[in-house]
C-alpha positions as CSV (number, residue, x, y, z in Angstrom):
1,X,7.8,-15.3,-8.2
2,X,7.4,-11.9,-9.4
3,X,8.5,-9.0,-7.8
4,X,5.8,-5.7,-9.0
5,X,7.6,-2.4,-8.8
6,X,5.4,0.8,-8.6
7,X,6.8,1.6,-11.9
8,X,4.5,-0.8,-13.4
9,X,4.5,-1.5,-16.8
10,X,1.3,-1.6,-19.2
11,X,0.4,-4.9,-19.1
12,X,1.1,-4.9,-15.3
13,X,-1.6,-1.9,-15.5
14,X,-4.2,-4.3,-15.9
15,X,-3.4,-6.7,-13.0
16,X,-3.2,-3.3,-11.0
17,X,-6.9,-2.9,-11.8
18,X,-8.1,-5.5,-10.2
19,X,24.8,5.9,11.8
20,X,44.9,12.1,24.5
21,X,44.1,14.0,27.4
22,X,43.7,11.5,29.9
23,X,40.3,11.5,32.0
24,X,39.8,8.4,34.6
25,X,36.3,9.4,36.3
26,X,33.5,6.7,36.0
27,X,30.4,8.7,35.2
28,X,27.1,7.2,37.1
29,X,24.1,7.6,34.7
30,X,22.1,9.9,37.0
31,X,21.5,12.6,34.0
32,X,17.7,11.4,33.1
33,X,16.4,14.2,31.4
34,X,13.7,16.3,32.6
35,X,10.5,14.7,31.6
36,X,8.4,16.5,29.4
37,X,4.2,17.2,30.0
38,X,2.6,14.7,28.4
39,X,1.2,17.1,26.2
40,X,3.3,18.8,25.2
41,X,5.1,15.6,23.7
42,X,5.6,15.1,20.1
43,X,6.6,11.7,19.1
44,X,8.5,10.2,16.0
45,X,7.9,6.5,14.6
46,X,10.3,4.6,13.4
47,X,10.3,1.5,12.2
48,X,12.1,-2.1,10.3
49,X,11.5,-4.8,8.7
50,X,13.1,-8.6,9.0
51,X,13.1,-11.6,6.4
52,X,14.7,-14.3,6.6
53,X,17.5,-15.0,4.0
54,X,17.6,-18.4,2.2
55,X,21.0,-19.2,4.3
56,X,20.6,-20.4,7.8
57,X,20.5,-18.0,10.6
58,X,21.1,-14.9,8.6
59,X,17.8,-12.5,8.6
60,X,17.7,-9.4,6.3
61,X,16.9,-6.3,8.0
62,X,15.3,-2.8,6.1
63,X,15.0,0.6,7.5
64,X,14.5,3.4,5.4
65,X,15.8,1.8,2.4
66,X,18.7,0.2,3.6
67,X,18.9,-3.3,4.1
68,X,21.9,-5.4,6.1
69,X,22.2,-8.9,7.4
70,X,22.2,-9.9,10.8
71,X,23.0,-13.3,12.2
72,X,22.4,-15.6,14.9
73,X,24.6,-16.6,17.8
74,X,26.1,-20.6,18.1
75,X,23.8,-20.9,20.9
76,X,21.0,-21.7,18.8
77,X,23.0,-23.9,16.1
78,X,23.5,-21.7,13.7
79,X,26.9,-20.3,11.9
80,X,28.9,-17.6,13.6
81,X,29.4,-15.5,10.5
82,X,27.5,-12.1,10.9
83,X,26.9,-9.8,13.2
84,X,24.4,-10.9,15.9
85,X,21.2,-9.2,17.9
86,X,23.0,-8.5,21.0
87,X,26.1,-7.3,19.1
88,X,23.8,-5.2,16.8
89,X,21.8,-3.6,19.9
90,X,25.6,-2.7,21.0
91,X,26.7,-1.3,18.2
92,X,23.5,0.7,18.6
93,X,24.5,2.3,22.0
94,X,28.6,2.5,20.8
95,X,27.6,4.4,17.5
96,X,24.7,6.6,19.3
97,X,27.1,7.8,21.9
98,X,30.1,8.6,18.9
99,X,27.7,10.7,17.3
100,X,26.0,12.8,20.4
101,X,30.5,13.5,21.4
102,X,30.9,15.0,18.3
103,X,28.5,16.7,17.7
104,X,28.2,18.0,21.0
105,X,31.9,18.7,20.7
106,X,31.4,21.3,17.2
107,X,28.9,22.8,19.7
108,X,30.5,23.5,23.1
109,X,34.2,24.3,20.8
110,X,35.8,21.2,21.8
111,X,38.6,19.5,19.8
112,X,37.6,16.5,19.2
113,X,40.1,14.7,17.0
114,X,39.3,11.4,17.5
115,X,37.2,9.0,19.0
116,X,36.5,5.6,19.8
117,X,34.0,3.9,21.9
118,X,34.4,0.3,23.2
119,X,30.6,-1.3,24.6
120,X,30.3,-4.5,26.8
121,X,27.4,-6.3,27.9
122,X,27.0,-9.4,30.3
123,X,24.2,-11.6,30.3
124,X,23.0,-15.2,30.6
125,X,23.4,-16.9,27.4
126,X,21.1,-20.3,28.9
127,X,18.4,-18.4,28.9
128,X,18.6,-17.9,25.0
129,X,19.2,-21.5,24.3
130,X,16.2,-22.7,27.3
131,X,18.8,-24.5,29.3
132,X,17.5,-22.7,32.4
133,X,15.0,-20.3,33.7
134,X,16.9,-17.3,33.7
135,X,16.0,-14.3,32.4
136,X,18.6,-13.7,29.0
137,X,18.2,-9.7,29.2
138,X,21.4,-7.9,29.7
139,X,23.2,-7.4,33.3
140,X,25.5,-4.5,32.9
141,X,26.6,-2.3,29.9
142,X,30.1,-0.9,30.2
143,X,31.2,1.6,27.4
144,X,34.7,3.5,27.1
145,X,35.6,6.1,25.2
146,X,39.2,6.8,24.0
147,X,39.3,10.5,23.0
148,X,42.2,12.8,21.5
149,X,41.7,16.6,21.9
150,X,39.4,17.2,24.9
151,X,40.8,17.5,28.9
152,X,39.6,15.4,31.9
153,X,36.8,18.3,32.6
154,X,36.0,18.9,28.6
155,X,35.6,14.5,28.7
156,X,33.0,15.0,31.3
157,X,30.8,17.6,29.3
158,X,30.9,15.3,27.1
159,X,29.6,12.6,28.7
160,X,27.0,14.0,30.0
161,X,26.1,15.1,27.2
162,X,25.9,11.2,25.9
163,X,23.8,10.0,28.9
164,X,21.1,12.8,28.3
165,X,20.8,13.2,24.2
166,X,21.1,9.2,23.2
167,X,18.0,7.8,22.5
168,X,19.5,4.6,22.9
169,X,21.3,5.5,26.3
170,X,18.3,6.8,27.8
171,X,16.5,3.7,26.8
172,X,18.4,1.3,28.0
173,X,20.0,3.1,30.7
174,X,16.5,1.9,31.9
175,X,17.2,-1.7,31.9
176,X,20.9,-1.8,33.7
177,X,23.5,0.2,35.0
178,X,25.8,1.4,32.2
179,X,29.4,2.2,33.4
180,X,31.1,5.2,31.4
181,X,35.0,5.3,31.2
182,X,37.1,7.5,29.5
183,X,40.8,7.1,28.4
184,X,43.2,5.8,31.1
185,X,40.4,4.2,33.0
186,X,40.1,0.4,32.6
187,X,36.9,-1.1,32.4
188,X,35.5,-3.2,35.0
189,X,35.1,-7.0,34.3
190,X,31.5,-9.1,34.1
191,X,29.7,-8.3,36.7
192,X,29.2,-11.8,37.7
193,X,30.7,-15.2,37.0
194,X,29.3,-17.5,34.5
195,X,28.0,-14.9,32.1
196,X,28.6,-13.8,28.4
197,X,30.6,-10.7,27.9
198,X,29.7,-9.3,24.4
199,X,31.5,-6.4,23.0
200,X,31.9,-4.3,19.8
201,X,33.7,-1.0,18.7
202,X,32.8,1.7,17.1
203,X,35.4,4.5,15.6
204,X,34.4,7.9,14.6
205,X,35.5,8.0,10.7
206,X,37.4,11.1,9.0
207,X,33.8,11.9,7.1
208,X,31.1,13.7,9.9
209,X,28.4,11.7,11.1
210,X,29.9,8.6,10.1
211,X,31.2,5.8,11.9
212,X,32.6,1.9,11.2
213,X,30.8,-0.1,14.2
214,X,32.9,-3.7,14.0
215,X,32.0,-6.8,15.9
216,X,34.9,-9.8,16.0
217,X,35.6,-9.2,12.3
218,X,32.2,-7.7,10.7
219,X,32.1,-4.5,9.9
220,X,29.3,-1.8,9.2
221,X,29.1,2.1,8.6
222,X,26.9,3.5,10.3
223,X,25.8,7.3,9.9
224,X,24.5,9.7,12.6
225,X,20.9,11.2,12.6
226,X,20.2,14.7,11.0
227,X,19.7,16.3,14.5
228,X,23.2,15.4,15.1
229,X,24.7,16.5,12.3
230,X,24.6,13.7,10.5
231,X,24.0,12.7,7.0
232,X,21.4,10.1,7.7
233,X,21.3,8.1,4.7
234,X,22.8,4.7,5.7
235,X,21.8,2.7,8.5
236,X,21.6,4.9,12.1
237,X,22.0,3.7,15.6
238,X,18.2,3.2,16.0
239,X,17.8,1.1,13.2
240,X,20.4,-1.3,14.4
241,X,18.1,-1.4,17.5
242,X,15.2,-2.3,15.8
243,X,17.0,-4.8,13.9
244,X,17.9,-6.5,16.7
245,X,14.9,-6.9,18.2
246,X,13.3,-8.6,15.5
247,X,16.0,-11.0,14.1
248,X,16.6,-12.3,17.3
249,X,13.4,-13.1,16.8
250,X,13.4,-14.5,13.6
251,X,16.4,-16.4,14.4
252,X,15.0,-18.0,17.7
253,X,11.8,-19.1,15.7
254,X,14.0,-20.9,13.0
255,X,15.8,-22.2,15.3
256,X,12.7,-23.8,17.1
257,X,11.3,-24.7,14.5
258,X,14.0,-27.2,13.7
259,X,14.6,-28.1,16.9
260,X,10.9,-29.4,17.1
261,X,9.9,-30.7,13.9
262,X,7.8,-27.7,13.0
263,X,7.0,-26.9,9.7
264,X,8.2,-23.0,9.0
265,X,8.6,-21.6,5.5
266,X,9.1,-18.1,6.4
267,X,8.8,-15.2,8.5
268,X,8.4,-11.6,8.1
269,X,7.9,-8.9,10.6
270,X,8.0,-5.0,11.5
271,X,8.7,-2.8,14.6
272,X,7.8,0.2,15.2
273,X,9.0,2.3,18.2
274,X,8.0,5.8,19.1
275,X,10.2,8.7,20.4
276,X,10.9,12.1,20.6
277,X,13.9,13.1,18.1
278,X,14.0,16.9,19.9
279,X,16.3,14.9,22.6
280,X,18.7,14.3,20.5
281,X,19.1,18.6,20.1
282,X,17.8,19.4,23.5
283,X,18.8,17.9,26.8
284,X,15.6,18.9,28.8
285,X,13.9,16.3,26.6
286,X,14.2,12.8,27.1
287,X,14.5,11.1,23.7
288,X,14.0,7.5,25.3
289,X,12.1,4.8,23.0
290,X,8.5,5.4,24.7
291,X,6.7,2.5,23.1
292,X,7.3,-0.3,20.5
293,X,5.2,-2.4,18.5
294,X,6.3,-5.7,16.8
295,X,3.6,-7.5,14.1
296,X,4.9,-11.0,13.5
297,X,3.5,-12.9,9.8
298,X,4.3,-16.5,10.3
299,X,4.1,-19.4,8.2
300,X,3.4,-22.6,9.6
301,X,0.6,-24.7,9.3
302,X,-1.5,-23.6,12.2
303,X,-2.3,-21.0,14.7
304,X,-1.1,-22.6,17.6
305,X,2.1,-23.2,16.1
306,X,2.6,-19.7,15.0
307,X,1.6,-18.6,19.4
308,X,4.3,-21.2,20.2
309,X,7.1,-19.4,17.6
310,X,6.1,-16.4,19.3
311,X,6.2,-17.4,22.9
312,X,9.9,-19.0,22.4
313,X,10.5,-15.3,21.3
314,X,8.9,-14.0,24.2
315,X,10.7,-16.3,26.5
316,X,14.8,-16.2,25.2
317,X,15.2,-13.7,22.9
318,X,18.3,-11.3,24.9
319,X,16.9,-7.8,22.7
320,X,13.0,-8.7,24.1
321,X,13.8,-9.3,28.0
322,X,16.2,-6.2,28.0
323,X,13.7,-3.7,26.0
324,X,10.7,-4.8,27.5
325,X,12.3,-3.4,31.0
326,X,12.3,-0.2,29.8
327,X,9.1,0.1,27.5
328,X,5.8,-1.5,26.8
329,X,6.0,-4.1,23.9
330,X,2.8,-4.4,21.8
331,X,3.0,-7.9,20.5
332,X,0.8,-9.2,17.3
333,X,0.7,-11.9,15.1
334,X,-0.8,-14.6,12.4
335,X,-0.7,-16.7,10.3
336,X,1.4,-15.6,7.0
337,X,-1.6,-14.8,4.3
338,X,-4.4,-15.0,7.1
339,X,-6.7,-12.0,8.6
340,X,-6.5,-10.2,5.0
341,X,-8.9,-10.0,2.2
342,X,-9.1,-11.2,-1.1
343,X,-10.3,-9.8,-4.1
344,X,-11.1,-11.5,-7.5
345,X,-11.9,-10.1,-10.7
346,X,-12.6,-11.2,-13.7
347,X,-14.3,-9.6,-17.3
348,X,-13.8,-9.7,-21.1
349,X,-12.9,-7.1,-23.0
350,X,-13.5,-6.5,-26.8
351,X,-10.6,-4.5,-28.2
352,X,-6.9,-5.0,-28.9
353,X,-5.0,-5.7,-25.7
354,X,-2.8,-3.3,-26.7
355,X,-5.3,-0.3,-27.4
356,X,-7.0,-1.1,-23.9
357,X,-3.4,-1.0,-22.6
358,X,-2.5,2.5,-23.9
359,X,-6.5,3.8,-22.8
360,X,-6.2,2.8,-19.0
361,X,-2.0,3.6,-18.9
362,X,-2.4,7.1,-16.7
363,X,-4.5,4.8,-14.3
364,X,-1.5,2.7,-13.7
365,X,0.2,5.0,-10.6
366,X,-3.6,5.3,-8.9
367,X,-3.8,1.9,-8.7
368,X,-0.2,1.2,-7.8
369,X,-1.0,3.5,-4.7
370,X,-4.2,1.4,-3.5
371,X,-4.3,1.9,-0.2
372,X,-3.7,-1.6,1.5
373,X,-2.5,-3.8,-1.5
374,X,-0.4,-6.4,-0.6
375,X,0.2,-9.1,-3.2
376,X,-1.4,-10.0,-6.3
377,X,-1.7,-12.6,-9.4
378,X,-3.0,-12.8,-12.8
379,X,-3.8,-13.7,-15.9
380,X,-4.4,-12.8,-19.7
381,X,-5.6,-14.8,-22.2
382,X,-5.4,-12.5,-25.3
383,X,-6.7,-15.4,-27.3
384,X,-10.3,-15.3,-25.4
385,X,-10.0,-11.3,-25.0
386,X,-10.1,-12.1,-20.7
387,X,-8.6,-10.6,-17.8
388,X,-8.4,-12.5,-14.3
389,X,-6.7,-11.3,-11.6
390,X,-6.7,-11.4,-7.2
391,X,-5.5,-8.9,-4.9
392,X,-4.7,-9.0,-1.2
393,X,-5.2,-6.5,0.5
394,X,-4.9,-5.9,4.4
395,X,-8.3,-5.8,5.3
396,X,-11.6,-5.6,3.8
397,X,-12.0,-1.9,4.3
398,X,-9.1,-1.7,2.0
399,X,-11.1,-4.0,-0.4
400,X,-14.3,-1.8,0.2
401,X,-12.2,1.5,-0.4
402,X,-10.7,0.4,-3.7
403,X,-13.7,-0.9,-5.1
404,X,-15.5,2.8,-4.4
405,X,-12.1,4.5,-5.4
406,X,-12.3,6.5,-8.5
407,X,-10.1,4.5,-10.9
408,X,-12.1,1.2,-10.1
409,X,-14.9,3.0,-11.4
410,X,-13.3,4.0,-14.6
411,X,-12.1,0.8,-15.6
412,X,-15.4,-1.5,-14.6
413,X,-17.1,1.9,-16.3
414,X,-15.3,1.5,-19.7
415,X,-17.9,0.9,-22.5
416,X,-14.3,-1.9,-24.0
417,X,-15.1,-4.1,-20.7
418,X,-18.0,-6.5,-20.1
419,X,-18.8,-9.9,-18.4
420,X,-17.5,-8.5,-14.8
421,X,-17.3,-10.9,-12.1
422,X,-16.3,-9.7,-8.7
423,X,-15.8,-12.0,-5.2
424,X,-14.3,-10.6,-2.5
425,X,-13.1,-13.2,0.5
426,X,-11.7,-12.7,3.9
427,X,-9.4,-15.4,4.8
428,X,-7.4,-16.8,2.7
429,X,-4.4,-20.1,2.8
430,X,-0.9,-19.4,3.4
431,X,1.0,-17.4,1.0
432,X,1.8,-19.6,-2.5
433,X,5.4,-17.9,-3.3
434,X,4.7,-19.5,-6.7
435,X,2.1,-17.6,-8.0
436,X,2.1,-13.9,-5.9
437,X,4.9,-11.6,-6.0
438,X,4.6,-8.7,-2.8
439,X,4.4,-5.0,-3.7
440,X,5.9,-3.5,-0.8
């Protein structure tokens, strides 16, 4: 399979064409910020991807040009041996609140030497593996804080600074009580019996807006968004979040799939949530997640198998019954290489290859840009002076606006090129991994 770059070479130009003071007080979370008018609202997307990896129950996740693994959880048969959803979702809320105490701390003049934070979550593993009709969505969150620097009263400022400024607090503050403790304080135990107790840590490192987020003995660094004071460039709090909402997805659909004879190559999907990052600068705005969208590309042999890969999803995945509590989920899917368009051309050309090359060359980046393009194969055959290539694109109007687009018009324009022959289709088979690479 080949992968295309943007930095395409010549030849590839042608296929174109076509992240210790005691204080004891538990903190309820009754600091909602003040909701915003509507209009007055300006909201961020941000969004990841999931594949899964070619070892079982490990799914790659990339935001922003990071990528990290996630596994699944022995409930569903798979090896223990990454970080999993619920874990990730954790790390999410432990790394989030590290970030808003220091930097909150620089602001109000606080020392803040050091700093820990310790998350917990309970909830119903059956639900994940089917076993029962239970919901799988978490119960209770408990998350403690071992500071060095600030008092008892300096710890509470801090807090509530946490429970107004964390976009992933305020989210899923939405979807159970979270219990704050600080220092001396033990935490409380599961809140009922027969229930999971997940936890991670997360420690503040000695560089700022950085932390190490560790779950039994996996490790991550994880940086702090720029409105913190972070440095933003490797994987942040709200990109573990989305990562766990969609590999626990992947994971429960590979899972099935095995467990039921299914047919299932692959999987990719992407979510995207929308907020508003002020909240994270300015507690009078709530930077909860207000909305998330998750498109699913499955492929399996029909439709109805791809609904029922979904609907396990739907049905035990812990990240989806805990977010959708606090948000609406937009749900999509199809078949993998369904609902997109296919163009095909063909023509003859009557010059060297290689002087046709170097004439159409400052086309190459137009084309690589095509609105749309998804994947692509081709084929010269220098000894016939022919060109044949086919290009998916996401829909037809994509197809429609590249054939109209000024570089298609140069090349089927150029006096070198003859013999054009051009089909467009709009449903095509699964995805042949043999003969398309994906430009993404």
């Amino acid at each position: 399979m080949h992968r295309i770059n943007r930095t395409f070479p010549i030849v590839l130009l042608l296929l174109l064409a076509a992240i210790l003071a005691p204080a004891t007080a538990t903190y309820a979370q009754d600091a909602t910020p003040t909701p915003v008018p509507e209009e007055e609202v300006e909201l961020t997307t941000v969004s990841a991807q999931v594949e899964l990896s070619n070892q079982l129950g490990n799914s790659i996740i990339s935001a922003r040009g990071n990528h990290f693994i996630i596994g699944s959880a022995p409930p569903l048969g798979h090896p223990y041996e990454e970080i999993a959803p619920v874990e990730a979702m954790l790390g999410a809320l432990a790394t989030c609140g590290l970030f808003v105490y220091e930097a909150a701390a620089a602001e109000m003049n606080i020392a803040l030497t050091s700093a820990q934070a310790a998350v917990q979550a309970d909830w119903d593993a059956r639900g994940l593996t089917g076993a029962a009709d239970v919901s799988p969505g978490m119960q209770e969150y408990r998350v403690h804080f071992d500071l060095e620097g600030p008092d008892a009263d300096q710890a509470e400022m801090l807090a509530a600074q946490f429970m107004t400024r964390c976009p992933i607090y305020t989210t899923l503050a939405k979807t159970a009580p979270i219990n704050i403790t600080t220092n001396e304080e033990e935490m409380a135990g599961p809140v009922a019996e027969g229930l999971v107790t997940s936890t991670v840590v997360a420690t503040l490192t000695n560089q700022p807006g950085r932390a190490i987020f560790s779950a039994r003995d996996h490790f991550l660094a994880v940086d702090s968004p720029a409105l913190l004071g972070g440095p933003n460039l490797d994987i942040n709090p709200l990109d573990l979040l989305l990562g766990a909402q969609i590999s626990c997805g992947a994971h429960i659909m590979e899972s099935a799939a095995t467990a039921n004879g299914i047919p299932f190559r692959s999987v990719h999907a992407t979510v995207e949530a929308d907020f508003d990052p002020q909240g994270m600068s300015d507690g009078s705005v709530d930077p909860a997640i207000q909305a998330m969208r998750v498109q699913w590309e499955i492929d399996t042999q029909t439709p109805e198998e791809a609904q029922f890969f979904v609907d396990q999803w739907l049905a035990r995945c812990p990240i989806y019954a805990t977010l959708s509590k606090a948000m609406e989920i937009e749900v999509s899917h199809k078949l993998m290489g369904q609902g997109t368009a296919l163009l095909n051309i063909v023509f003859a050309y009557d010059v060297p290859t290689s002087e046709l090359q170097a004439e159409l060359a400052p086309l190459a980046e137009q084309f690589a840009a095509s609105d749309g393009l998804l994947w692509m194969l081709w084929a010269v055959d220098e000894a016939k002076s022919r060109f044949s290539s086919q290009l998916l694109f996401a829909e037809m109007a994509d197809v429609d606006a590249f054939l109209e687009s000024e570089p298609a018009t140069i090349l089927m324009e150029h006096p070198a090129l003859s013999e054009f022959t051009v089909a467009t289709y709009t449903i095509m088979a699964a995805e042949s991994e043999v003969t398309r690479g994906p430009i993404r």
